[in-house]
N, C-alpha and C positions, 0 to 999 in steps of 0.2 A: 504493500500500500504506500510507504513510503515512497515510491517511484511515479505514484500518481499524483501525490499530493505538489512532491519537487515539478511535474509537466505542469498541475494545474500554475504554481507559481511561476513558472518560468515561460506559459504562454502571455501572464498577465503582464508582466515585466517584458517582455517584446512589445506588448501594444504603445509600451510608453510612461504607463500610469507607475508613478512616481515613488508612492508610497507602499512600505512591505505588507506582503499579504501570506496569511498562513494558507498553506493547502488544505491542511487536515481540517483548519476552522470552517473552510467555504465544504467541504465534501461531509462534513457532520450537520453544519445547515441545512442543505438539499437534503440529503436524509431522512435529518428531522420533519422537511416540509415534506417530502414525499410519499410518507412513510398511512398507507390505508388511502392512496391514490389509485382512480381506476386507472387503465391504461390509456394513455394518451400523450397529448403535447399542453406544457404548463406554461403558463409566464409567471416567475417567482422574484415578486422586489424586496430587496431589504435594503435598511440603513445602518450605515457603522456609525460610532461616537463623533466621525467625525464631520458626520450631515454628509458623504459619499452616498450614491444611490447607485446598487449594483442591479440588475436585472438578467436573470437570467431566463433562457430559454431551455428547457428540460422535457426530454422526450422520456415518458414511464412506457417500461413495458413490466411483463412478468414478474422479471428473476433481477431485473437490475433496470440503470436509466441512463442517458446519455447527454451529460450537459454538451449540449450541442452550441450556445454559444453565451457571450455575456458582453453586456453593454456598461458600461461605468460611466456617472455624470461627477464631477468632482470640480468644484468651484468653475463652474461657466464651461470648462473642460471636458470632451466626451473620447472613449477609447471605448475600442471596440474588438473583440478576442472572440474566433472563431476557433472554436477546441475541434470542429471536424474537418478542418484545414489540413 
């Protein structure tokens, strides 16, 4: 798992966006939100402490989910990180 968490960081960190972001923290959120979701495609917003708006797009199936991508607003500033790139 650790090797997913370092991609999910290290896609985010290509797009630009500035500030550190935990992998394990964003793959425990989607979890959390996913978790007695029927099968389908989600739009998931949250906000960090530091008024950031991540939004992600989450494909549920089955046995597992595919963050397919994630848009970040951060002071006027937008990045954009396509994880099935």
């Amino acid at each position: 798992m650790e090797e997913f968490y370092a991609a999910i960081e290290e896609k985010i960190k290509e797009s630009g966006y500035p500030k550190k972001v935990d992998g394990c923290s964003i793959y425990t959120e989607i979890s959390d939100f996913i978790e007695d979701k029927d099968n389908g495609s989600y739009l998931y917003l949250s906000k960090n402490h530091e008024d950031d708006v991540f939004e992600y797009k989450i494909d549920v199936m089955t046995d597992n989910f595919n963050l397919a991508t994630l848009s970040i607003t951060s002071r006027g500033q937008s990045y954009f990180i396509d994880f099935d790139a």
